[in-house]
C-alpha positions as CSV (number, residue, x, y, z in Angstrom):
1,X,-65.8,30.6,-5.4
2,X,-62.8,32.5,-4.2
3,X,-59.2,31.8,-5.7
4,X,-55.9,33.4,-5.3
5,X,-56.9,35.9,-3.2
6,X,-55.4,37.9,0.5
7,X,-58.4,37.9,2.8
8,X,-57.7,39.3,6.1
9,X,-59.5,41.2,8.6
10,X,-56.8,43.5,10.3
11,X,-58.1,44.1,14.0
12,X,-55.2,44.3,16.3
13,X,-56.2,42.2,19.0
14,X,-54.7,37.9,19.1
15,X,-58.3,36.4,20.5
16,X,-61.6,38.1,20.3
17,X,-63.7,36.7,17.5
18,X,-62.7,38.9,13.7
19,X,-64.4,37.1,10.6
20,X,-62.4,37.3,7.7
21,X,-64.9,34.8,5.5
22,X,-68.4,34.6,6.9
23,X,-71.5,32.7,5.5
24,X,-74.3,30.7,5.7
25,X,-74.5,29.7,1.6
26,X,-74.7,25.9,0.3
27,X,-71.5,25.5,-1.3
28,X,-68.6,27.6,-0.4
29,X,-65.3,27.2,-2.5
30,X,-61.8,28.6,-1.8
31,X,-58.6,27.5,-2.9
32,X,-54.9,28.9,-3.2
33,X,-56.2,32.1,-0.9
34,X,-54.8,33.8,2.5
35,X,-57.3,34.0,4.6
36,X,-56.1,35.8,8.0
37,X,-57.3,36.9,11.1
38,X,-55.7,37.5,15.1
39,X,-58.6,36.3,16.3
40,X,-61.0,33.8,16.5
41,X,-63.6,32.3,13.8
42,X,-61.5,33.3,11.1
43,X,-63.4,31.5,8.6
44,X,-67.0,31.0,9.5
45,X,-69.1,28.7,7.2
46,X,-72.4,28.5,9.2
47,X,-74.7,26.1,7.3
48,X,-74.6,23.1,9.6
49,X,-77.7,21.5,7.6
50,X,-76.8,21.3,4.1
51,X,-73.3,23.0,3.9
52,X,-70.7,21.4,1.9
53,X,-67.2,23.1,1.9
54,X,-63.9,22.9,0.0
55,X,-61.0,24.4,0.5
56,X,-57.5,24.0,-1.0
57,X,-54.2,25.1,-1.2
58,X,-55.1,27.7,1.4
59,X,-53.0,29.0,4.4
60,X,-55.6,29.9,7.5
61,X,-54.2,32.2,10.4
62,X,-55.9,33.1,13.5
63,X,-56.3,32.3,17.0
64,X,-59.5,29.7,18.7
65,X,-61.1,27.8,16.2
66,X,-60.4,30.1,13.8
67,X,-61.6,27.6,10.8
68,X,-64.8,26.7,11.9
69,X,-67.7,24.7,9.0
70,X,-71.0,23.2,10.0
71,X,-72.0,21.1,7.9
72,X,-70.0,19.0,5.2
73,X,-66.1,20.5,4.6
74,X,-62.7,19.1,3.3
75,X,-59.7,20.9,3.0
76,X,-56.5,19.6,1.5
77,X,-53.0,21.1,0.6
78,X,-53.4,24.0,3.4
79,X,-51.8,25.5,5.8
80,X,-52.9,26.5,9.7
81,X,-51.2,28.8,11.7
82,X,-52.4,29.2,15.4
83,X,-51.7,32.3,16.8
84,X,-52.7,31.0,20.2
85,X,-51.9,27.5,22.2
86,X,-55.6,26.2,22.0
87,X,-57.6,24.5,18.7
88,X,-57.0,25.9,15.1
89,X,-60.2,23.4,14.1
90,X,-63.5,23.5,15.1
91,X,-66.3,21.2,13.4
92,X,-69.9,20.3,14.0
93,X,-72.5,18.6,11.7
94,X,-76.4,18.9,12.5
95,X,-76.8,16.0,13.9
96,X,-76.3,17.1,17.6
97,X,-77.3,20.8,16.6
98,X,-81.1,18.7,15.6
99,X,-81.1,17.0,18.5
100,X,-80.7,20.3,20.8
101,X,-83.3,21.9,18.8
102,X,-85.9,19.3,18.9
């Protein structure tokens, strides 16, 4: 669990994928944090098969799909800033991931 915390990865460049939060754990908890980013991906929960993801009180910055879960997330009480004209969310669950691997 994170909570009341400044997360930001500082590269200079509005675009190119920079993780700030990166994982592939079960549960992933983060409430009343920054978490920051110019570019894309800026938080990255990569367990599309049993993830499950909460976020709240947060305010996300970053450019493409910068917050991106697979798997199982809700947010509420956040913030989005979108450094870029183009999506600030990006979701998939592993359903369609299954059926491209099988």
């Amino acid at each position: 669990m994170h909570e009341n915390l400044t997360i930001e990865n500082n590269q200079p460049e509005v675009g190119p994928h920079a993780f700030a939060v990166y994982g592939t754990g079960t549960r992933t908890i983060i409430e009343n944090c920054k978490v920051l980013s110019k570019g894309g991906d800026t938080v990255s929960l990569w367990n599309y098969k049993t993830g499950m993801y909460y976020h709240a009180g947060c305010t996300f910055e970053g450019s493409v799909d910068f917050v991106c879960p697979r798997g199982w997330c809700f947010i509420k009480n956040s913030k989005f800033f979108e450094l870029k004209q183009t999506a600030s969310i990006w979701h998939t669950d592993g359903y369609y991931i299954n059926q491209v691997e099988n």
